[in-house]
VODRENKE-42813 format. One line per 5 residues: for each residue x, y negated, z negated of C-alpha. Coordinates in steps of 0.5 Angstrom, whole numbers, plus 500, padded with zeros to 3 digits. Layout:
residues N
X,Y,Z; ...
This chain:
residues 685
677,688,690; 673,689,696; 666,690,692; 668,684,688; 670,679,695
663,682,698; 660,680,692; 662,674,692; 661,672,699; 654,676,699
653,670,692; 656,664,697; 651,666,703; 645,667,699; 646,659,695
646,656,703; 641,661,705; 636,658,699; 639,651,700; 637,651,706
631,652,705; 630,660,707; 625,662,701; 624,669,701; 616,668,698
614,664,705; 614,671,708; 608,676,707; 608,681,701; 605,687,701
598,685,697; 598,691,690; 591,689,690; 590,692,697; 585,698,697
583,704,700; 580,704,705; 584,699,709; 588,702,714; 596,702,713
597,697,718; 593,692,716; 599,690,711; 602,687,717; 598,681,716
600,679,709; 596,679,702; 590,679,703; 585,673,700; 591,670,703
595,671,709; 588,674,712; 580,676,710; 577,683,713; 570,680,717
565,683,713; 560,684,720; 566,685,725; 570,688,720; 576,686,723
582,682,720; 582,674,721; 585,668,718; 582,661,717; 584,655,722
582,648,722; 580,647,729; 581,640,733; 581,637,739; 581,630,740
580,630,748; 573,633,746; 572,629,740; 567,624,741; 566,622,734
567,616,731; 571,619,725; 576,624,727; 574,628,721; 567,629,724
570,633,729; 575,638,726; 572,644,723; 574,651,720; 574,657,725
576,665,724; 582,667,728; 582,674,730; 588,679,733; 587,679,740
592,685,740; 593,691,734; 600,687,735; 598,680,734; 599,677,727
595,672,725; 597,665,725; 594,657,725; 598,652,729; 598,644,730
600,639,736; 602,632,737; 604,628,743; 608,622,743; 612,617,746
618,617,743; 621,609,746; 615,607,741; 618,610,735; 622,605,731
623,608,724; 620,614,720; 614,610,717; 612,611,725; 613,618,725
609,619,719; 603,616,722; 605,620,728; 605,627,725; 598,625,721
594,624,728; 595,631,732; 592,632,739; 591,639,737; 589,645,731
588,652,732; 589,659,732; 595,662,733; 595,670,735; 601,673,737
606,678,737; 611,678,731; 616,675,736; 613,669,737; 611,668,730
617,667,728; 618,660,730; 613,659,725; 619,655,719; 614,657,713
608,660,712; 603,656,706; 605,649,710; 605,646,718; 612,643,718
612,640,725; 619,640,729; 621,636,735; 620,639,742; 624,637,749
619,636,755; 624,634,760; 620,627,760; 623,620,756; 617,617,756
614,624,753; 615,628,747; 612,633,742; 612,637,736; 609,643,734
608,647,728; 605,654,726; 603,657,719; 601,663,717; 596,662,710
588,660,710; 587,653,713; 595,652,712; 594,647,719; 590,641,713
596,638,712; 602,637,717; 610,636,714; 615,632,717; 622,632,716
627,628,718; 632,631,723; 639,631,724; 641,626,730; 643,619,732
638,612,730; 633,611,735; 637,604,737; 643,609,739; 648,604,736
655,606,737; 655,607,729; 650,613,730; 654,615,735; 660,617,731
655,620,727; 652,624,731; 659,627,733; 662,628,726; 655,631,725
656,635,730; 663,637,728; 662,639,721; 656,642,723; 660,646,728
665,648,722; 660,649,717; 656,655,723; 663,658,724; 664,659,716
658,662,716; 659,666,722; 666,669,718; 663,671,712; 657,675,715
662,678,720; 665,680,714; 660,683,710; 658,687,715; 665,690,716
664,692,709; 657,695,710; 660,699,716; 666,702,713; 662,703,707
656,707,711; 661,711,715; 665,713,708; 657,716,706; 656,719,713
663,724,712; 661,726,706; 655,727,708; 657,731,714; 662,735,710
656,737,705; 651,738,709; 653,739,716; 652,734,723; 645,730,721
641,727,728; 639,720,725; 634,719,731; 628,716,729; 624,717,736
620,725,735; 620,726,743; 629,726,742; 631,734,740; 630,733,732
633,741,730; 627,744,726; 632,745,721; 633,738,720; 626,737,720
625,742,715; 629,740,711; 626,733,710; 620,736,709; 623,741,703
627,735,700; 624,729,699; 620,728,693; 613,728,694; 607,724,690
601,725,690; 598,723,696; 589,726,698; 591,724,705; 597,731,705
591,736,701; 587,740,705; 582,746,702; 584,753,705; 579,757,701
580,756,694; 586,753,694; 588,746,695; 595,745,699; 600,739,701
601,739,708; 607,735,707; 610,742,705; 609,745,712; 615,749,715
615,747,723; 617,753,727; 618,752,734; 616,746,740; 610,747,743
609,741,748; 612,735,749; 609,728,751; 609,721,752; 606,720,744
610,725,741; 612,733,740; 607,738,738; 610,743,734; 607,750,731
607,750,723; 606,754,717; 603,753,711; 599,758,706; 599,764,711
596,759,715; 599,756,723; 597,749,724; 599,745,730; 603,738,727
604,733,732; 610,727,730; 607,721,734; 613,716,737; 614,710,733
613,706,738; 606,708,740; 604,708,733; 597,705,736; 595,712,740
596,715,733; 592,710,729; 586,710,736; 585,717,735; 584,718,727
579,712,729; 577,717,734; 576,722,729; 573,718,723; 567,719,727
564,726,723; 561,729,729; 568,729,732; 569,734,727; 564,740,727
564,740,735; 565,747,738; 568,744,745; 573,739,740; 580,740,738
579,741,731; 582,736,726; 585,738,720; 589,731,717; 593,725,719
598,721,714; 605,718,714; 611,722,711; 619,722,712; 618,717,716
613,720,721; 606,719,723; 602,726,723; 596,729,726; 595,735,724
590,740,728; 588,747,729; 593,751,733; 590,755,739; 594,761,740
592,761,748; 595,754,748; 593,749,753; 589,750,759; 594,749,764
600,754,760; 594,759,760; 593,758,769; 601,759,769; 601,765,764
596,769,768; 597,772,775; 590,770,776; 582,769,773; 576,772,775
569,768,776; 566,770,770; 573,767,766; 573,762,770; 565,759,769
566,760,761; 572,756,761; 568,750,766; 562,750,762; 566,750,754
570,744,757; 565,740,761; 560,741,754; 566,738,750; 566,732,755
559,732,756; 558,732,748; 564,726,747; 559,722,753; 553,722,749
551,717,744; 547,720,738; 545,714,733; 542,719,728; 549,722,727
552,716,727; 556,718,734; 557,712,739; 558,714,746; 565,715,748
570,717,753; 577,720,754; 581,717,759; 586,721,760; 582,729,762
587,733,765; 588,741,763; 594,740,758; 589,737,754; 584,742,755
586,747,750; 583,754,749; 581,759,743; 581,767,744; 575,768,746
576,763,752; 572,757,749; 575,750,751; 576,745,746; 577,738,749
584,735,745; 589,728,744; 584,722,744; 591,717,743; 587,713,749
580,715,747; 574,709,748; 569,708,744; 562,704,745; 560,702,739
553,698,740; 551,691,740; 558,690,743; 560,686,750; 565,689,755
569,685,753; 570,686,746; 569,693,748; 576,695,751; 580,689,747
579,695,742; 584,699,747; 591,697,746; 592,699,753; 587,693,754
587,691,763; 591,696,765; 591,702,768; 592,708,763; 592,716,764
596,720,768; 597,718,775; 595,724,778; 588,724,775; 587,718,776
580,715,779; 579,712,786; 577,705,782; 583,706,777; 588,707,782
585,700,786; 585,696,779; 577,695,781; 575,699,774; 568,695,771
568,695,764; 562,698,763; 560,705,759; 558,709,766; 564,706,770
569,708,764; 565,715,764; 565,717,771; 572,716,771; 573,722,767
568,725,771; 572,724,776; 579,727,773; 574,733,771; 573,736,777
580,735,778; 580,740,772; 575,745,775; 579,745,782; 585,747,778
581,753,774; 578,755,781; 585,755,785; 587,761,781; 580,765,780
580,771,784; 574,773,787; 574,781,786; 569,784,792; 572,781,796
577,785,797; 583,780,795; 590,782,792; 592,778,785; 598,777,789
594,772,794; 592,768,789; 599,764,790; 602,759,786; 600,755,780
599,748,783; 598,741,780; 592,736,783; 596,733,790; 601,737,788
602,739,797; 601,731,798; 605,728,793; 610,732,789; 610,733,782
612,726,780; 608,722,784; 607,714,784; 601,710,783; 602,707,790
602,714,793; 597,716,789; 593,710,791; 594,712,799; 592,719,799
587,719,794; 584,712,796; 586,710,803; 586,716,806; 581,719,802
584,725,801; 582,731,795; 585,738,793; 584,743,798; 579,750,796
580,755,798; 576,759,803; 575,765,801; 571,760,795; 567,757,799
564,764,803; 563,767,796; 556,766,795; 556,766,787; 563,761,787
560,756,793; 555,754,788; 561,752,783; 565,748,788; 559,744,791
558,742,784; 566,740,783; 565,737,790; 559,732,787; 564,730,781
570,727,785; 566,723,791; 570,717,792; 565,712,788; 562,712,781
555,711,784; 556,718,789; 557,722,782; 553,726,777; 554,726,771
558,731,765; 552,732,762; 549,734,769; 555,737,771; 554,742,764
548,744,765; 549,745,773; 555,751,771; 550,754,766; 545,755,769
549,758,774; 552,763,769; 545,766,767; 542,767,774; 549,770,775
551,774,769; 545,773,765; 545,771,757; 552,772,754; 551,777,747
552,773,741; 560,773,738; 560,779,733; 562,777,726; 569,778,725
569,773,731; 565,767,729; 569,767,722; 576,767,727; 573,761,731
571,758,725; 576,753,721; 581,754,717; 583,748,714; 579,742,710
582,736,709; 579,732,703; 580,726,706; 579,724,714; 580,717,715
579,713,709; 572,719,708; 572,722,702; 571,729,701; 563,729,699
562,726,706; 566,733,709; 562,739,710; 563,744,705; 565,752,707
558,754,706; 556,748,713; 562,750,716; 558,757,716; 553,754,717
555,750,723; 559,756,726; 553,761,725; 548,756,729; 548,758,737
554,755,740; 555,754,747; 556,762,749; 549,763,748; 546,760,754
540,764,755; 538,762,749; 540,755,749; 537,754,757; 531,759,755
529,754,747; 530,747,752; 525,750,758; 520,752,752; 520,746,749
519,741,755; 514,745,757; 510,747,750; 511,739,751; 508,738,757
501,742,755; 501,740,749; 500,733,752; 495,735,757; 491,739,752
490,733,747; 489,728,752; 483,733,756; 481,733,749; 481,726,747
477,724,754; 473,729,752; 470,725,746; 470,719,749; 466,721,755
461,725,749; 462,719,744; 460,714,751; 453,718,751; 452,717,744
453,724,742; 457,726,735; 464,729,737; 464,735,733; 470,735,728
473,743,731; 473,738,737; 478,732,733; 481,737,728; 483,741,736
486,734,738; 490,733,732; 493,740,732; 495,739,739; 497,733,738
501,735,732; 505,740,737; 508,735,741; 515,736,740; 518,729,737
């Protein structure tokens, strides 16, 4: 009996839904021609061919708008003046859309012929981007359907309309609406008010029979929940992965669902070929404003798979982006990137795990580090920073920054090699790109992001300049912070010092702000009273660790101009580890194979897998001199600036040799030209 009202109710509302002209074909559909590589959430905007277009130079999405302003227009013809014009998103968030307006004097208006002239005769065309929120006033998608407006103004009226397909502001529709005459006789009055009553009767029904309905999906719902609960146990049905999901539940998910195909989920370990969607989650690692990060299983294998929240998908899909880049994925001084994808309702990313954990867990967990630790981890992370800054145009690497550097996201291998993580709020600098369209590609666009405490003088100021070194001089500035941590808890062996005086492990400010502290009390210790972390004293009389706190002091100065850079800071730390500690040996075999990878993903990012590495390059990457060979690395890049520098002035003596012989008349003999063409030939390219 209930089924049957509910059907016959749900039947009532679908006719009046249809009668009133709510046509489930006016929203956007997922396009099945959609192909890879398109990423997921392109779907938002419609079909493509449709609802939007992919740029072919910008390659980004867009839709086409009629464009028309009849203040500006000084044609003759009004046609002459409206022109077709691509409308980008502003925002990820933003859905594509034109609109149309027209102003009016409504006292002017005697019946709808008047109107129709009216609505064929707008004052305005153009794009209309915004939130899907905003969107939702459009009352169609394929055509302009204008509807009135109030100004608060007699005399003064308008009508707006927005669309959601190609060019769907060409044609603009009217449809009369409900009211009293323009001439307000009192026959239309009674009009109106029977109108407005049986309008009022008619929302009322309506409302009954949607209350009705839903009373009958609760019930229906919490009769399926009990018996769910009895068969399997209490169910936690949050969908926000930073709440306390129990892994069993999570695990559960995973094992039960079943599985298709899906190249994004397999990655390679050694001959075989695994489905990361079967990966067992086996505790928390760490918990953050993006998501939780957990320590998984799979194959024999642990990995770390990190359940982004949903509603900060955009840091999710920013660092895939971060990471579609390939030399963000062979880079020793990177946190190593396995795959992403969407499963159980989740956003994945799947990285390797570092059993040491981050570097701030690895500060809290020893009593104390010793300056040769201490060095080595400062040279891994800043080699990373220093690598990210760089561009390298024959690799296809633009130059990039971090934005969020502190020493959670810093984490380490078990030979001590720092490898730079979480690049959610990454910035990349792609060539031939203004500063403007340059930080419109953050999501977090104009304001001030990262974590307060690491924050640069300019950031907490709001005066950040959009430009390549400004954005890369702040996190220089969060590097030093980075360093002072390490240096705090470093204990100077011959000085006769006690672990036990180290003290406890402290943030960045921690003495002057708390442990949570604010924007504005960061701003008045950092910027006003111009206040930076204390060192210790027994740092700055160490003649070997003085040299590091000069070159961490150079990192944190109050303005971008006052600090080197990370790829000066890096070289500064190494040659301070060799003149100390001279070359390190090179890792043994068992060692590089155990910094080696683990995992290859067939696909990262929309790249396929015969653009990824095969086992035999990582070898080859692995087996290459890493940053643990400083004397090498130093000795090979002094040897080839100077093996340039002679061979430069050898050729051109021998060039102004001949010349001077061939001004005399004399024959330059060919030892001589072959002797130039040699030097020449070992100038380093």
């Amino acid at each position: 009996m209930v089924w049957t009202i509910a059907c016959i109710l749900a039947l009532l509302c679908t006719n009046f839904l249809h009668v009133h002209g709510f046509d489930e074909n006016d929203g956007p559909a997922d396009d099945p021609n959609d192909q890879f590589p398109l990423p997921h959430y392109y779907k938002q905007y419609g079909v493509r061919g449709k609802n939007f277009d992919i740029d072919p130079e910008r390659k980004e999405p867009y839709i086409l708008c009629e464009s028309y302003n009849r203040a500006e227009c000084q044609a003759k013809n009004r046609s002459d003046c409206i022109t077709n014009i691509k409308c980008f998103p502003e925002r990820r968030s933003h859905q594509l859309g034109c609109m149309a307006v027209l102003l009016y004097n409504p006292n002017l208006i005697n019946d709808s012929a008047d109107m129709e002239k009216i609505v064929q005769e707008p004052n305005l065309k153009g794009c209309w981007t915004q939130d899907e929120s905003e969107l939702r006033e459009c009352s169609a998608h394929a055509e302009c359907i204008v509807d009135t407006r109030h100004t608060g103004s007699k005399s003064t009226a308008f009508k707006f309309c927005c669309c959601r397909t190609h060019k769907c502001n060409h044609v603009l529709s009217y449809v009369a609406e409900e009211g009293p005459t323009l001439n307000g006789s009192n026959v239309d009055s009674k009009i109106e008010r029977i109108g407005d009553l049986t309008s009022w009767w008619f929302s009322l029904c309506v409302s009954l029979v949607i209350g009705f309905i839903a009373i009958i999906i609760v019930f229906i719902a919490l009769m399926y929940y009990n018996h769910y609960r009895k068969k399997h146990g209490p169910k936690n049905t949050a969908t926000n992965p930073t709440e306390d999901i129990p892994l069993t539940t999570l695990n559960r998910q995973n094992k039960g669902l079943p599985l298709t195909y899906n190249v994004h989920c397999m990655v390679r370990v050694g001959d075989e070929v695994v489905d990361l969607r079967r990966t067992y989650l086996l505790e928390t690692l760490s918990r953050g404003r993006f998501g939780v990060v957990y320590l998984g299983v799979i194959a024999e294998k642990h990995i770390a798979v990190k359940l982004c929240v949903k509603n900060e998908v955009d840091s999710w899909v920013n660092e895939q982006d971060i990471y579609a880049v390939r030399a963000m994925r062979t880079h020793d001084n990177i946190c190593e990137f396995i795959s992403s994808f969407e499963f159980g309702g989740r956003h994945w990313l799947v990285t390797r795990y570092y059993k040491l954990g981050s570097l701030y867990d690895f500060l809290r967990n020893r009593e104390s580090v010793m300056l040769p630790e201490s060095t080595k981890i400062i040279y891994g992370f800043l080699s990373g920073l220093a690598f990210l800054h760089d561009g390298q145009p024959s690799k296809g690497k633009p130059p990039m920054v971090h934005r969020d550097l502190k020493s959670k996201n810093v984490l380490l291998r078990e030979n001590l090699t720092a490898c730079i993580s979480d690049f959610g709020l990454a910035l990349k600098f792609d060539l031939g790109k203004t500063p403007e369209e340059l930080t419109s590609q953050s999501f977090y666009q104009g304001q001030q992001v990262g974590t307060r405490r690491y924050m640069a003088p300019e950031v907490l100021e709001g005066a950040t300049e959009f430009t390549q070194f400004a954005f890369q001089q702040i996190d220089v500035y969060a590097a030093g912070l980075v360093m002072w941590e390490i240096l705090d808890r470093t204990e100077i062996c011959w000085s006769g010092e006690q672990a036990d005086d180290i003290g406890e492990p402290k943030l960045p400010y921690e003495d002057e702000t708390g442990p949570m502290p604010t924007i504005g009390t960061m701003r008045d210790v950092v910027v006003m009273r111009r206040i930076r972390p204390v060192v210790k004293e027994r740092l700055k009389n160490d003649e070997n660790a003085s040299l590091v706190v000069g070159t961490m002091e150079e990192m944190w100065e109050t303005e971008p101009d006052g600090r080197i850079t990370s790829g000066c800071a890096r070289d500064r730390i190494g040659r301070i580890i060799n003149q100390l500690y001279g070359p390190h040996p090179k890792p043994s075999h068992e060692e590089v194979l155990d910094a080696g990878p683990e995992m290859v993903a067939l696909v990262v990012n929309g790249v396929l897998a015969k653009d990824i590495p095969s086992e035999q390059e990582f070898a080859d990457v692995l087996c290459a001199p890493g940053p643990l060979n400083l004397q090498e690395t130093i000795d090979r890049e002094e040897a080839l600036e100077k093996a340039a520098e002679e061979a430069a002035k050898a050729a051109k003596t021998a060039a102004e040799a001949a010349a001077h012989r061939a001004a005399k008349g004399d024959l330059v003999p060919n030892d001589v030209g072959d002797d130039a063409a040699a030097l020449l030939q070992r100038v380093p390219r």
